[in-house]
C-alpha positions as CSV (number, residue, x, y, z in Angstrom):
1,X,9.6,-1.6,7.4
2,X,12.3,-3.4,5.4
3,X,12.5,-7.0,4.2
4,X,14.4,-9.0,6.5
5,X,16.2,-11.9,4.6
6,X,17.1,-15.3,6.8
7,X,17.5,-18.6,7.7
8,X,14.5,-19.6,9.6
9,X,14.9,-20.1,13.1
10,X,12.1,-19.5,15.1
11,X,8.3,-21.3,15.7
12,X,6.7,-19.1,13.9
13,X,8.5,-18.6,11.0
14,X,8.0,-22.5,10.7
15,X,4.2,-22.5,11.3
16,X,4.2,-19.6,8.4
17,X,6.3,-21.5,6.4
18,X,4.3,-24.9,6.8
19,X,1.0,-22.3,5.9
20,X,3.0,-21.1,2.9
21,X,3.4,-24.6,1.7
22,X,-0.1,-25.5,1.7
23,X,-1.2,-22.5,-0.3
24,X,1.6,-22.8,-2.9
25,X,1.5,-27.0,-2.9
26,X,-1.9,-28.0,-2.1
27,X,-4.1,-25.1,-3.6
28,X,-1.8,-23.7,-6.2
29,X,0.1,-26.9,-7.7
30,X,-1.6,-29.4,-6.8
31,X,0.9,-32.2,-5.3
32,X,-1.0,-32.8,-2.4
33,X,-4.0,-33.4,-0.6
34,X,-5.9,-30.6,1.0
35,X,-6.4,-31.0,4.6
36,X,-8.4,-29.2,7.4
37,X,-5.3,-27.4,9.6
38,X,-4.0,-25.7,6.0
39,X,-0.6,-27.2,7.0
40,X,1.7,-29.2,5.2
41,X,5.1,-30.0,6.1
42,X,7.7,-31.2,3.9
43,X,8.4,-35.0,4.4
44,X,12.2,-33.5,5.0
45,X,11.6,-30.8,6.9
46,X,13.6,-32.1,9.8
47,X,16.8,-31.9,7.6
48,X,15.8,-28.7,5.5
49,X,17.4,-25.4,6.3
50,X,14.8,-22.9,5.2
51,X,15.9,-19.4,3.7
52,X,12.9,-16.8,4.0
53,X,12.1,-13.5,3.2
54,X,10.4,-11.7,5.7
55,X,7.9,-8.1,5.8
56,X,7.1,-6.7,9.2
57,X,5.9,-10.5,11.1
58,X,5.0,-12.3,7.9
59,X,6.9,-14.5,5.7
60,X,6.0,-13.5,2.4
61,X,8.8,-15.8,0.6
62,X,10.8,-19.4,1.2
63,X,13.0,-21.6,-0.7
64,X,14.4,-24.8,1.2
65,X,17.6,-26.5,1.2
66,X,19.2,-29.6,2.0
67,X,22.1,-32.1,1.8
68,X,21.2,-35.7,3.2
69,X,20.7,-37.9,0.4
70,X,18.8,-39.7,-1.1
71,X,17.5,-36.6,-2.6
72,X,13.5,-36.7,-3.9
73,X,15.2,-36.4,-7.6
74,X,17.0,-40.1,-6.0
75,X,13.3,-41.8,-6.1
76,X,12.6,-40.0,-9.4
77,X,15.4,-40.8,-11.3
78,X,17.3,-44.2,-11.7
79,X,21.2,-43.6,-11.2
80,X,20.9,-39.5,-10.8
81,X,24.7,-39.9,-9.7
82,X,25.2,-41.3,-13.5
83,X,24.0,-37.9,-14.7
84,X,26.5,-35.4,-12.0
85,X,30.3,-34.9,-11.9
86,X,32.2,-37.0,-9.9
87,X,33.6,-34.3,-8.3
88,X,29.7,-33.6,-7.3
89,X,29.2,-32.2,-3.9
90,X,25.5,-31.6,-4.5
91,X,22.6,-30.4,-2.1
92,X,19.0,-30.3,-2.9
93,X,16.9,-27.1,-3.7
94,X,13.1,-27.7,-2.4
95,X,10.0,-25.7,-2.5
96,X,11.1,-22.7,-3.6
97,X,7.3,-20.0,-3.7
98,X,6.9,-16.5,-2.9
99,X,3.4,-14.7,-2.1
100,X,1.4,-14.2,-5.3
101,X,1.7,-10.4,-4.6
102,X,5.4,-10.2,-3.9
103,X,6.4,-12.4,-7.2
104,X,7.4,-9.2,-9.7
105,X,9.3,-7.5,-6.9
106,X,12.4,-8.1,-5.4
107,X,11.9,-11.0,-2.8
108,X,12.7,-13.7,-5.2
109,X,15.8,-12.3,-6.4
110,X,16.9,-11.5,-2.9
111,X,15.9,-15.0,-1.9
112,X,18.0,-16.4,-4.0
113,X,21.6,-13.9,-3.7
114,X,21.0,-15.2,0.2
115,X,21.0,-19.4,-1.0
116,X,23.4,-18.7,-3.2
117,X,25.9,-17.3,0.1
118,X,25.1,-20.3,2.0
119,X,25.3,-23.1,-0.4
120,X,28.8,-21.2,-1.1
121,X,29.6,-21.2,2.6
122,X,28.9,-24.7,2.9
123,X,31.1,-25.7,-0.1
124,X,28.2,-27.2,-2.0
125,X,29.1,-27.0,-6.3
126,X,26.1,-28.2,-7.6
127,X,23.0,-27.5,-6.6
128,X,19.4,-30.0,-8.0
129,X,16.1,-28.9,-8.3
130,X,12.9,-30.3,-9.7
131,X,11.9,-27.4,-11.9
132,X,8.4,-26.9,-12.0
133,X,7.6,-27.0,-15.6
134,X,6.3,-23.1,-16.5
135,X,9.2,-21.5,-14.6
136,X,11.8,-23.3,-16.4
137,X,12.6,-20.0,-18.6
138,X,13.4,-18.6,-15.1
139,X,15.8,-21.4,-13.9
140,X,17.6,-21.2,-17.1
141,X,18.1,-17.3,-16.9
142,X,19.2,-18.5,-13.5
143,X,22.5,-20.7,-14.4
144,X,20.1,-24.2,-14.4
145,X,21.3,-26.9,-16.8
146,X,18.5,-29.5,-17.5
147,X,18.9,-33.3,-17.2
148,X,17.3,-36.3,-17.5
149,X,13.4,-36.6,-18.4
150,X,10.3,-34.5,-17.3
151,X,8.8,-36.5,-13.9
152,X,5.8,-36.0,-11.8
153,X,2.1,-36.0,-13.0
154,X,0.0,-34.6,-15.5
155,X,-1.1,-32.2,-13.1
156,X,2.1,-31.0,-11.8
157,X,5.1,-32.1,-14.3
158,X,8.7,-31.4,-13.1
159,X,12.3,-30.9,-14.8
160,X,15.2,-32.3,-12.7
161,X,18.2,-29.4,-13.7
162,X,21.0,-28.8,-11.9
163,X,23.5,-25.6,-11.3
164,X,27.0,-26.0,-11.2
165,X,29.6,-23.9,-8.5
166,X,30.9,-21.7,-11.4
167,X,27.5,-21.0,-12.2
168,X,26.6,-20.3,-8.7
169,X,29.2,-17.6,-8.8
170,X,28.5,-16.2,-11.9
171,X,24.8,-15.9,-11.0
172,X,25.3,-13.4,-7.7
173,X,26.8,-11.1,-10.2
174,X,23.4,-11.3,-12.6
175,X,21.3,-11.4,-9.9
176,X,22.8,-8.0,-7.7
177,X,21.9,-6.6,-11.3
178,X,18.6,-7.6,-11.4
179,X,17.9,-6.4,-7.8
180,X,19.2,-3.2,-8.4
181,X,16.6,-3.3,-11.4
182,X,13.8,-5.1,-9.6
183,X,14.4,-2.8,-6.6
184,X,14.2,1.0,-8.9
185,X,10.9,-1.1,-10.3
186,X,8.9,-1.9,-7.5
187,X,10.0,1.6,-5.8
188,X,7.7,3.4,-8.0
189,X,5.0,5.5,-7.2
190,X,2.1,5.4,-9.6
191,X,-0.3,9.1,-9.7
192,X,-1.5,8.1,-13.0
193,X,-5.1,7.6,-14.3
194,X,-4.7,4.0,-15.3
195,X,-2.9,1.7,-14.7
196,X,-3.6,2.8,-10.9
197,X,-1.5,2.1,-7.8
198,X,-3.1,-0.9,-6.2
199,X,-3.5,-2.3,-3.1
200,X,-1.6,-5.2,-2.4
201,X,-4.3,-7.9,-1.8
202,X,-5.8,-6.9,-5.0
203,X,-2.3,-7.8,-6.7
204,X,-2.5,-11.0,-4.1
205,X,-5.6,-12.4,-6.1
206,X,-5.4,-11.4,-9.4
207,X,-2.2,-14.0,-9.5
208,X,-4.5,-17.0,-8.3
209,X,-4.9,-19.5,-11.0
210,X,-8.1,-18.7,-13.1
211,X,-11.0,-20.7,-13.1
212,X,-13.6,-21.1,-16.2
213,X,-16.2,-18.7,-16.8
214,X,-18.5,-21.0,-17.3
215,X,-18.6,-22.7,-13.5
216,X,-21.1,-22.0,-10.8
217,X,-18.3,-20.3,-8.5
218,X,-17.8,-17.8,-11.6
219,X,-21.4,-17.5,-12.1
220,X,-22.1,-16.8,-8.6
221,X,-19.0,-14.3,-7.9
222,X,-20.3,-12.2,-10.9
223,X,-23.6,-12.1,-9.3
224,X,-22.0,-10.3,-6.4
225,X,-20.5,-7.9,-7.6
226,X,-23.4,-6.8,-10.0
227,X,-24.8,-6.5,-6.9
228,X,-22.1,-4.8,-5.1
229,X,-21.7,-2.4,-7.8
230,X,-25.6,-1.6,-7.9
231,X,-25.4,-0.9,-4.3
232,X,-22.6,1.6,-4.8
233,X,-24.6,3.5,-7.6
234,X,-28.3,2.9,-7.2
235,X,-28.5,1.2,-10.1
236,X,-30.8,-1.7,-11.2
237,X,-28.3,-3.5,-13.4
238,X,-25.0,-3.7,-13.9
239,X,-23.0,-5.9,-16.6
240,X,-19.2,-6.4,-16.2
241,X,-18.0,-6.7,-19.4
242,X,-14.5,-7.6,-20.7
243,X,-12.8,-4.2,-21.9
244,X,-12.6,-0.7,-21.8
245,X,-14.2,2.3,-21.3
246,X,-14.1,3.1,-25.3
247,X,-16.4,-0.1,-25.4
248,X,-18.4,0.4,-22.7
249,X,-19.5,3.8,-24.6
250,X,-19.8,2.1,-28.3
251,X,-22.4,-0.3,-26.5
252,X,-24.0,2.8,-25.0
253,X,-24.1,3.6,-28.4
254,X,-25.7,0.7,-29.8
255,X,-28.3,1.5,-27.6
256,X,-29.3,4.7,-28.3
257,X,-29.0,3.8,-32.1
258,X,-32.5,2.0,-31.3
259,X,-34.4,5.1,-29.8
260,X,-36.0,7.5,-32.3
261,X,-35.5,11.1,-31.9
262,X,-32.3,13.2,-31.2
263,X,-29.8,13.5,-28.5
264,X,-27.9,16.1,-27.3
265,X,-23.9,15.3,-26.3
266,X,-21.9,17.4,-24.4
267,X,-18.2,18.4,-25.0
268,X,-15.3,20.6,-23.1
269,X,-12.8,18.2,-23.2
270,X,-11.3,15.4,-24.7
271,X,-13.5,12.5,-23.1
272,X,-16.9,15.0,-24.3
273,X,-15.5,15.4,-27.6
274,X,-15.0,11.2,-27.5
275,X,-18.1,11.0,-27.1
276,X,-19.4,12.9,-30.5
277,X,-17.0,10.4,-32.1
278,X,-18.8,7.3,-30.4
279,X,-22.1,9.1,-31.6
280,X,-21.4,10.0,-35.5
281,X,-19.6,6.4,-35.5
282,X,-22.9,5.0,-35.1
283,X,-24.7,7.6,-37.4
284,X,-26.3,8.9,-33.8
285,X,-28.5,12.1,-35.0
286,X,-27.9,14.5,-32.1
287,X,-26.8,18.2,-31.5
288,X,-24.3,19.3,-29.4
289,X,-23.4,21.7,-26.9
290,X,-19.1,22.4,-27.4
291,X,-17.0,24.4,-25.9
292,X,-13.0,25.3,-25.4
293,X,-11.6,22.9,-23.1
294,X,-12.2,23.4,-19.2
295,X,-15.1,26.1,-20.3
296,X,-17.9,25.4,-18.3
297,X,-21.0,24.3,-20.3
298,X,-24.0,25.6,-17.5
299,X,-27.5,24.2,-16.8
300,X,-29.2,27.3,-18.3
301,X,-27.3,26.6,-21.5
302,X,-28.8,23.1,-21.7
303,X,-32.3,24.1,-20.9
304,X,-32.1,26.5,-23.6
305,X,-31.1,23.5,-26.0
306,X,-34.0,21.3,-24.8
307,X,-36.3,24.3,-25.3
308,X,-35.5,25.2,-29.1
309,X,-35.4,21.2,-29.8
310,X,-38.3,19.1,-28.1
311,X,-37.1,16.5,-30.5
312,X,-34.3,15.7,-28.2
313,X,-35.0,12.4,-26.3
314,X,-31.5,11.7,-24.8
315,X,-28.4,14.0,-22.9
316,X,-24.8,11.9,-23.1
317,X,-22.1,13.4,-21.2
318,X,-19.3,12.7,-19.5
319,X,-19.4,13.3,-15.4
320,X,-15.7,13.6,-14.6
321,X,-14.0,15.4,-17.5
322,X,-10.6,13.3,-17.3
323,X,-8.4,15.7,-19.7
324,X,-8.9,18.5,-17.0
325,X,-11.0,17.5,-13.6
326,X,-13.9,19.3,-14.5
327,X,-17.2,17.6,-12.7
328,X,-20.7,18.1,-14.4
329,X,-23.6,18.7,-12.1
330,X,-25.1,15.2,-12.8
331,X,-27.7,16.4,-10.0
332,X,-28.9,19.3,-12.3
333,X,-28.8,17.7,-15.5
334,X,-31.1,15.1,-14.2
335,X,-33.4,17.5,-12.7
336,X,-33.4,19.0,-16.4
337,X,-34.0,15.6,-17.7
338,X,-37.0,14.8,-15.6
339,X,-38.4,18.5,-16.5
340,X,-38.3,17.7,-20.5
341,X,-38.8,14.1,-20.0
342,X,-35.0,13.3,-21.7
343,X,-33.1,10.3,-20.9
344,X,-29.6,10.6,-19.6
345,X,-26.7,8.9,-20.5
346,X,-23.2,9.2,-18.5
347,X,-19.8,8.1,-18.9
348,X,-18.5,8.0,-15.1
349,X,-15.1,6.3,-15.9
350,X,-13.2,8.5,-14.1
351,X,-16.0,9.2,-11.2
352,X,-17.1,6.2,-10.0
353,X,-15.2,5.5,-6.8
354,X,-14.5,9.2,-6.1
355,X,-17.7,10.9,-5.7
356,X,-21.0,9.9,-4.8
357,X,-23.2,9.2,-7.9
358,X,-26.4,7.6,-8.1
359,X,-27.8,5.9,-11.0
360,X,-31.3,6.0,-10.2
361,X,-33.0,7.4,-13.0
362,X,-30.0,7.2,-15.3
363,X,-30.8,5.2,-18.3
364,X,-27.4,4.4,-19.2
365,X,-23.6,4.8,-17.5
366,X,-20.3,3.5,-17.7
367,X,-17.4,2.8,-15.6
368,X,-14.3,0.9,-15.8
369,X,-12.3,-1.5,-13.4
370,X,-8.9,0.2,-13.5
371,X,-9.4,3.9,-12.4
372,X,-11.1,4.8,-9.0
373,X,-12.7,1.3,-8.4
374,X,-8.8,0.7,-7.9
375,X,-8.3,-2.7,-9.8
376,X,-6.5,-3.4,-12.8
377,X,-7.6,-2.2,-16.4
378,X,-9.6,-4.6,-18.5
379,X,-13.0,-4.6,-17.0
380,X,-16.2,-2.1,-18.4
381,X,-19.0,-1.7,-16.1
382,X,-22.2,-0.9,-17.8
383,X,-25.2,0.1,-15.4
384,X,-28.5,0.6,-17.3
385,X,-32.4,1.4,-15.8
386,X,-34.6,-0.5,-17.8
387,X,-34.6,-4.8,-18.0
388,X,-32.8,-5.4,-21.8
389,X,-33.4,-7.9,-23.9
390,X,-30.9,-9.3,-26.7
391,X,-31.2,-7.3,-29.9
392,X,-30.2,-8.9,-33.3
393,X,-29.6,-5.6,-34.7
394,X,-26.7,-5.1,-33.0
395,X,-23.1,-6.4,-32.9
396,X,-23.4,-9.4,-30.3
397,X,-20.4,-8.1,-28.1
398,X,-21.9,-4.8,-27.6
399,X,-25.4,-6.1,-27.2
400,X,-26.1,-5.4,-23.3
401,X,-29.4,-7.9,-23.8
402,X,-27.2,-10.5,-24.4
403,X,-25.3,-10.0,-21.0
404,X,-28.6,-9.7,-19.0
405,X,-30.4,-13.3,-20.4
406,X,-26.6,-14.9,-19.6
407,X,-26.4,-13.7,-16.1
408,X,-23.6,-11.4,-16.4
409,X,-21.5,-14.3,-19.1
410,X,-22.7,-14.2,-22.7
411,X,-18.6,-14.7,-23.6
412,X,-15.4,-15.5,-22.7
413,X,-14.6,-13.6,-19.2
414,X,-11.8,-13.4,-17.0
415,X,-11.9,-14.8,-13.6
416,X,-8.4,-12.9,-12.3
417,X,-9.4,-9.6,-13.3
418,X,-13.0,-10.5,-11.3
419,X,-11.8,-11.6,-8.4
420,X,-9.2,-8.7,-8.7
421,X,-12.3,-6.2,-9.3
422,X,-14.0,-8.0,-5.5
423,X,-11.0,-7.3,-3.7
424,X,-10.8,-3.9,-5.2
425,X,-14.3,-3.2,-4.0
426,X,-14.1,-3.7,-0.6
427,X,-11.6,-0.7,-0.4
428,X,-13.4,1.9,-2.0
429,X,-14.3,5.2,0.1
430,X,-14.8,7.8,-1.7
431,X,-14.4,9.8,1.3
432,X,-11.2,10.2,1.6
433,X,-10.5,11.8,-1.9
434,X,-11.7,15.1,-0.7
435,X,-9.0,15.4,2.0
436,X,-6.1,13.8,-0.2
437,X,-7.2,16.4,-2.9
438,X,-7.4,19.8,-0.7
439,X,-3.6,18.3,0.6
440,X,-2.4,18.4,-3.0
441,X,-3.7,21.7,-3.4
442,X,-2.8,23.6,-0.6
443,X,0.8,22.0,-1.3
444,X,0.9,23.5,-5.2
445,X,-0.9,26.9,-4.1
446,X,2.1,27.3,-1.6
447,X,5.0,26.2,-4.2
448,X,4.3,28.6,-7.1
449,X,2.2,25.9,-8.8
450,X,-1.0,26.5,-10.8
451,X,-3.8,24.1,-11.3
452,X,-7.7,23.7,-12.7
453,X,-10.3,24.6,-11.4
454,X,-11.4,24.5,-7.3
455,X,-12.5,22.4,-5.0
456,X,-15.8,21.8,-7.0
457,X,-13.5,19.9,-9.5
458,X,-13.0,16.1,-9.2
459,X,-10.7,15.3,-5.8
460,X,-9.6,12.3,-7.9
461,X,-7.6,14.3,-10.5
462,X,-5.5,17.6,-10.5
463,X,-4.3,19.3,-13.7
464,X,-1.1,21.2,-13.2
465,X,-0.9,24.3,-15.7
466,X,3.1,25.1,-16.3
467,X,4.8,27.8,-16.8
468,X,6.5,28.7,-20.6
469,X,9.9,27.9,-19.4
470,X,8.9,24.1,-17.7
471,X,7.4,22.1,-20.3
472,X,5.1,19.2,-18.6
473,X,7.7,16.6,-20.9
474,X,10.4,17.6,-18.5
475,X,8.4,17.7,-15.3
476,X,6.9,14.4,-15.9
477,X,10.4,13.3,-17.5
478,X,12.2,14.7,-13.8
479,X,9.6,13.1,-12.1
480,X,9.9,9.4,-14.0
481,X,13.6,9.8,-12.8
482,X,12.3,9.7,-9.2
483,X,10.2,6.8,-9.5
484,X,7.2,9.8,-9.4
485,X,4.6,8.3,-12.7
486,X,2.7,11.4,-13.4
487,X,0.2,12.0,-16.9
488,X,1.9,14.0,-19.4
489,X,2.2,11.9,-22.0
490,X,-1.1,12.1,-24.2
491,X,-1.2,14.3,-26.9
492,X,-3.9,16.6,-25.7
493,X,-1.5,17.2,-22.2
494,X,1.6,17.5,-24.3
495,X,0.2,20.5,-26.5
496,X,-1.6,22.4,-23.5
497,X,1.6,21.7,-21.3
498,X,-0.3,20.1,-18.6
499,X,0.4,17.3,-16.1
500,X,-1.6,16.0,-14.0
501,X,-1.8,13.8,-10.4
502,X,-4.2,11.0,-10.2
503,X,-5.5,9.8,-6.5
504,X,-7.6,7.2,-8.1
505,X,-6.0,4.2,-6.8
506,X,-4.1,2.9,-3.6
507,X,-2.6,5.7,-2.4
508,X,-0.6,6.4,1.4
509,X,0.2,9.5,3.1
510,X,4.1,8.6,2.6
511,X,3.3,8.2,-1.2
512,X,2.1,11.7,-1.9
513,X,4.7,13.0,0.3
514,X,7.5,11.9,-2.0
515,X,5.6,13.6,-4.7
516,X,5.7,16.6,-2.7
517,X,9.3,16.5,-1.8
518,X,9.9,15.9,-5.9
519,X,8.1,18.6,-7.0
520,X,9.9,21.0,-4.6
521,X,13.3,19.6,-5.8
522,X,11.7,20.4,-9.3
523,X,10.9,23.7,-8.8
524,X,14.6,24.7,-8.0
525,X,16.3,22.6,-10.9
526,X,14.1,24.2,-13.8
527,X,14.2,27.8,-12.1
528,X,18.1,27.5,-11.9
529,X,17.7,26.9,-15.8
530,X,16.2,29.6,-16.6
């Protein structure tokens, strides 16, 4: 359904409103008391005309008006009238918040083309508001003048500015512009790898303010999702690490820089061929099994490795094979593993979250925050078997022992991408990838389109092989047009001319039909070219 824009009128729009004020006034700024009902109500409400934004039954956005003086910048300010026109015919802006997860689309800016109508409709020319002090930038771009000194408390500190009638007028022509901007933003349909599409709550809570690393509700949210996350993978431990994926592996790395004997890494595709350079990096000794991207690299191969080399103490490999979809037989390899008593290693960035995977007997594996666990980048999860303990030899931020005597917090952390990450986790189901991925495919199959691989690749990526006379710049560039954000751009997709879809993320049936209906318009614009 569409947002409904309005002035509030009915019981429970106020009660929402009243809730809305308590989450942005009491628990966000802190201006007032918190109390048990989660209510508060403005001390003018009686004379305030409120102008929401509303999504299905729930009002996701408010700013309040009024005209009844004396105005709260009146108790604030000795003689405000000394600093208006004469001419003034002011009213008072109040209590302008939107919902955390609706604050980068288009609500605000609608919002405020609606108060803008009225104030004009009731002749208002100048319009006050106490600007909170970090969103001043924002009032300025609006037309706002400042005046006066900064009031309030060191805890919330306020700007009284004001916005003239001209100004009024002049801003419904900047801000139809940046609807019409906001609106093609917030539109768009993300099928990429990272940055994912995400669910809405998690964008709710990663815009709560942050909290230090260091208190016991940090401390004990970690806690739970280390847990959570050993749970999904059947892992003992589990350190959540600010990062990425590349350091997740260069602490792998460190690792197995401190067990004697050779490894053996294996490679047929970009992330496999990563993982060499994460090895000789670190002066690794290891062989290596390579082969031609998307070539399968088979369990007999690797036995025959192990066989001719009983030197070899550890396998590294990636599960998923992001550059192409391809899935390793983690299963197997661990069977082979437990046969030649080698220690496996795994990079399950792009797995974790899609498939099933368990961690059991896995010495080491990685995963990150912003792919399949459908968060946002930033966070590394490293999983590892055996109890760790800090090792001076190594660099301290990629010492895991570090992370495990510090409960989880050796460093700095960030408490929005965790609680981001716990949201996150409460949505993953891997099941669903398998019937989202055989849609995709039956879809390209039937359109002319080819793709890697079979239903044994990962459901949580699809690599689309084009044709000589469609490069995957202008299919991903055609698609980018439609709002449709596709992977093309890397260097390794641009020079095979691949693109691929990504269902790692938050994705609806509506969604992937769009991509279906852009792909089909596709088909007939480049064919025409030809």
């Amino acid at each position: 359904m569409e947002f409904v824009y309005k002035i509030a009128s009915e019981q429970n729009e106020f009660e929402q409103i009243y809730k809305l004020n308590y989450q942005t006034f009491v628990e966000e700024i802190p201006q007032h008391d918190q109390n048990e009902q989660q209510r508060l109500i403005d001390r003018f409400d009686k004379q305030n005309t409120y102008v929401i934004a509303k999504k299905n039954q729930e009002v996701v956005g408010m700013i309040a008006i009024r005209s009844n003086r004396p105005f709260s910048l009146d108790q604030k300010l000795t003689n405000l009238d000394d600093y208006l026109p004469s001419d003034a015919n002011p009213c008072e802006i109040r209590l302008l918040t939107v919902k955390g997860e609706f604050r980068k689309s288009p609500v605000f800016y609608k919002l405020v083309e609606l108060l803008v109508s009225y104030c004009l409709e009731k002749k208002y020319n100048m319009a006050l508001i106490s600007g909170v002090e970090q969103q001043i930038p924002l009032y300025k771009r609006m037309g706002f003048q400042a005046f006066g000194e900064v009031v309030g408390t060191e805890q919330a500190k306020f700007q009284p500015m004001y916005l003239t009638k001209e100004q009024f007028e002049n801003s419904t022509k900047v801000f139809k512009r940046l609807i019409a901007r906001k609106s093609n933003e917030s539109s768009k349909v993300s099928f990429l790898p990272g940055p994912v599409q995400l669910h809405p709550e998690v964008v709710k809570t990663f815009a709560l303010p942050a909290i230090s690393h260091r208190s016991g509700v940090f401390i004990k949210g970690m806690d739970k999702i280390r847990k959570t996350l050993c749970n999904m993978t059947e892992a003992k431990y589990a350190q959540v690490v600010v990062g990425t994926g590349t350091l997740g592996n260069d602490m792998v790395s460190a690792q197995l820089s401190q067990i004697e004997g050779n490894g053996l890494i294996l490679a047929n595709g970009e992330f496999g061929y990563r993982l060499i350079d994460h090895a000789s990096r670190f002066n690794l000794s290891f062989f290596t099994i390579e082969k031609e991207w998307n070539t399968p690299i088979s369990v007999s191969e690797i036995e025959h490795v192990l066989r001719e080399n009983p030197n070899i103490k550890w396998i590294w490999t990636v599960h998923c094979e992001t550059s192409t979809g391809y899935l390793f037989d983690l299963e197997k390899i661990e069977e082979l593993c437990l046969k030649f008593g080698v220690e496996l290693c795994v990079d399950a960035c792009s797995s974790v979250g899609v498939v099933p995977v368990s961690f059991k007997n896995v010495l080491m594996a990685t995963t990150v925050s912003g792919k399949a666990l459908g968060s946002y980048p930033g966070l590394v999860i490293v999983f590892h078997r055996e109890k760790l303990h800090p090792n001076s030899k190594l660099p301290r931020y990629l010492d895991i022992g570090m992370y495990q005597d510090y409960e989880g917090v050796p460093f700095t952390h960030s408490s929005n991408l965790l609680k981001a990450l716990h949201v996150a986790l409460q949505n993953v189901d891997s099941n669903i990838f398998e019937t989202k991925a055989a849609f995709i495919r039956k879809f390209l199959e039937e359109n002319g389109y080819n793709y890697l691989g079979n239903e044994a690749y990962s459901p949580g990526i699809i690599t689309i092989c084009l044709p000589s006379y469609q490069t995957s710049k202008m299919l991903g560039d055609y698609l980018k047009s439609k709002n449709i954000l596709t992977s093309y751009e890397s260097n390794y997709l641009l020079k095979r001319n691949w693109l691929q879809i990504s269902l790692m993320g938050h994705h609806s049936e509506e969604s992937i039909r769009t991509l279906f209906l852009a792909l089909t318009q596709a088909k007939t614009v480049f064919v025409s070219k030809v």
